[in-house]
C-alpha positions as CSV (number, residue, x, y, z in Angstrom):
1,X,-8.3,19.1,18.8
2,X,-7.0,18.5,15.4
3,X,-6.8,16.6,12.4
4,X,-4.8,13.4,12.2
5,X,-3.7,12.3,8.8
6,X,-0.9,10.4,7.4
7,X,1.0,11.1,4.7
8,X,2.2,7.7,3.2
9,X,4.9,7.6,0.5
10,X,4.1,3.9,-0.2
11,X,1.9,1.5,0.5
12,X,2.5,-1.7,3.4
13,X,0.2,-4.2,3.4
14,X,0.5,-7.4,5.8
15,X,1.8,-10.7,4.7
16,X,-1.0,-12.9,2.2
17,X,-3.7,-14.2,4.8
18,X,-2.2,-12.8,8.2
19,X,-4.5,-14.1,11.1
20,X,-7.0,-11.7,12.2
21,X,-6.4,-9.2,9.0
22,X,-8.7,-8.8,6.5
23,X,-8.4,-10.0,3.3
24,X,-8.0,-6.4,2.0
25,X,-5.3,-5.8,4.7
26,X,-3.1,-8.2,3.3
27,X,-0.6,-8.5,0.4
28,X,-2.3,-10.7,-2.8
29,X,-1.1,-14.3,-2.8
30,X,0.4,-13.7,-6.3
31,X,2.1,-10.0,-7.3
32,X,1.4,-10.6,-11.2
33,X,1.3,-7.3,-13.5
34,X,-1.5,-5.3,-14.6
35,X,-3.7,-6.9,-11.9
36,X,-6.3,-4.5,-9.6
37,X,-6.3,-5.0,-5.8
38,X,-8.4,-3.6,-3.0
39,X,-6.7,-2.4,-0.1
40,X,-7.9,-0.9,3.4
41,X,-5.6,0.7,5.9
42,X,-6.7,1.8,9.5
43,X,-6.2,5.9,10.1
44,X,-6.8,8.9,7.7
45,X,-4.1,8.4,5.0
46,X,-3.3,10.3,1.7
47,X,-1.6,8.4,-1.2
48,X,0.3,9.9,-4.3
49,X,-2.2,9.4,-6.9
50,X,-0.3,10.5,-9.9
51,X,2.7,8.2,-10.3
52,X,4.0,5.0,-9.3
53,X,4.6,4.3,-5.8
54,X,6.4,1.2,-3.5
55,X,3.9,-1.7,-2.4
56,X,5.7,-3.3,0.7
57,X,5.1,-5.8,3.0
58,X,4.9,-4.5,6.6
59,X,5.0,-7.0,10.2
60,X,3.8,-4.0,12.3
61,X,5.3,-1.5,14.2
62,X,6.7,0.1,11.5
63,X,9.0,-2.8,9.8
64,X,8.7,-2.5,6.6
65,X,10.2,-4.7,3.6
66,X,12.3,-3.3,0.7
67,X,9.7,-2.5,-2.0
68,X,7.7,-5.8,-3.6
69,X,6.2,-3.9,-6.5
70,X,5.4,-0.6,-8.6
71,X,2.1,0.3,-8.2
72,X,0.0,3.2,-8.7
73,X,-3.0,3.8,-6.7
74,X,-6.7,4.3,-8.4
75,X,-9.0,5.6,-5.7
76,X,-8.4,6.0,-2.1
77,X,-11.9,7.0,0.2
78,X,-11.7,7.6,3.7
79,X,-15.0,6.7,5.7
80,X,-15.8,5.9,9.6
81,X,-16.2,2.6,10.6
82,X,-16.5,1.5,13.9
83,X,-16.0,4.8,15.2
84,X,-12.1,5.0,13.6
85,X,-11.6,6.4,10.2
86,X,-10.3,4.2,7.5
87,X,-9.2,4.7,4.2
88,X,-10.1,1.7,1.6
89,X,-9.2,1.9,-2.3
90,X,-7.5,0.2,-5.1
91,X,-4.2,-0.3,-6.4
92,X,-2.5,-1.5,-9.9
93,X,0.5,-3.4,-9.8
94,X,2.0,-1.8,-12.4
95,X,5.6,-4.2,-12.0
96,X,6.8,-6.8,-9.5
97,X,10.4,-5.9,-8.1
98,X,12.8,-8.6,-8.1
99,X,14.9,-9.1,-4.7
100,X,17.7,-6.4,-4.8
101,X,16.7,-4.8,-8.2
102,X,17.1,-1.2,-8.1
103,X,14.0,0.4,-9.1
104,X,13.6,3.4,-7.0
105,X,15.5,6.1,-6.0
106,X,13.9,7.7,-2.8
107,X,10.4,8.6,-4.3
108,X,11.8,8.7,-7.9
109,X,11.2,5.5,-10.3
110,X,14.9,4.8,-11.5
111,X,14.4,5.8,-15.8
């Protein structure tokens, strides 16, 4: 038996009040600056904590959308719930990304 854990470059939330998601599982209605947003993600994950990282929008099944907005992440806690392991936390958006500007480079924020 062994330990399953995610490593996530970014963080993909659903679309703003997807049916059956939580509220916390699901993008903000408004990406505005400077703002703190919980987040919850099913499975064992572990999150850059010392720089900014993508926020993306994600349908499932790994589709994911080009990157929404900068954001670093504040705490992330995993914890059991229901039997699965979660992890829950906070994010900052720290700047919304306009459609098709460059702002990353791979993991690297563009200077």
């Amino acid at each position: 038996m062994g330990i399953k854990v995610e490593f996530n470059p970014d963080l993909a939330l659903r679309e703003f009040e997807t049916p059956g998601r939580l509220e916390e599982e699901c993008l903000p209605e408004l990406l505005s600056e400077s703002t703190t947003h919980p987040f919850l993600k099913r499975g064992q994950r572990n999150y850059w904590l010392e720089g900014e990282i993508p926020l993306l929008q994600t349908g499932g099944d790994e589709q994911l959308s080009k990157p929404l907005a900068s954001i670093i992440i504040l705490e992330a806690t995993h914890f059991i719930r229901g039997g699965e392991v979660w992890t829950r936390g906070y994010y900052k958006i720290v700047k919304k990304i306009e459609e098709g500007e460059p702002y990353f480079d791979g993991f690297n924020k563009i200077k």
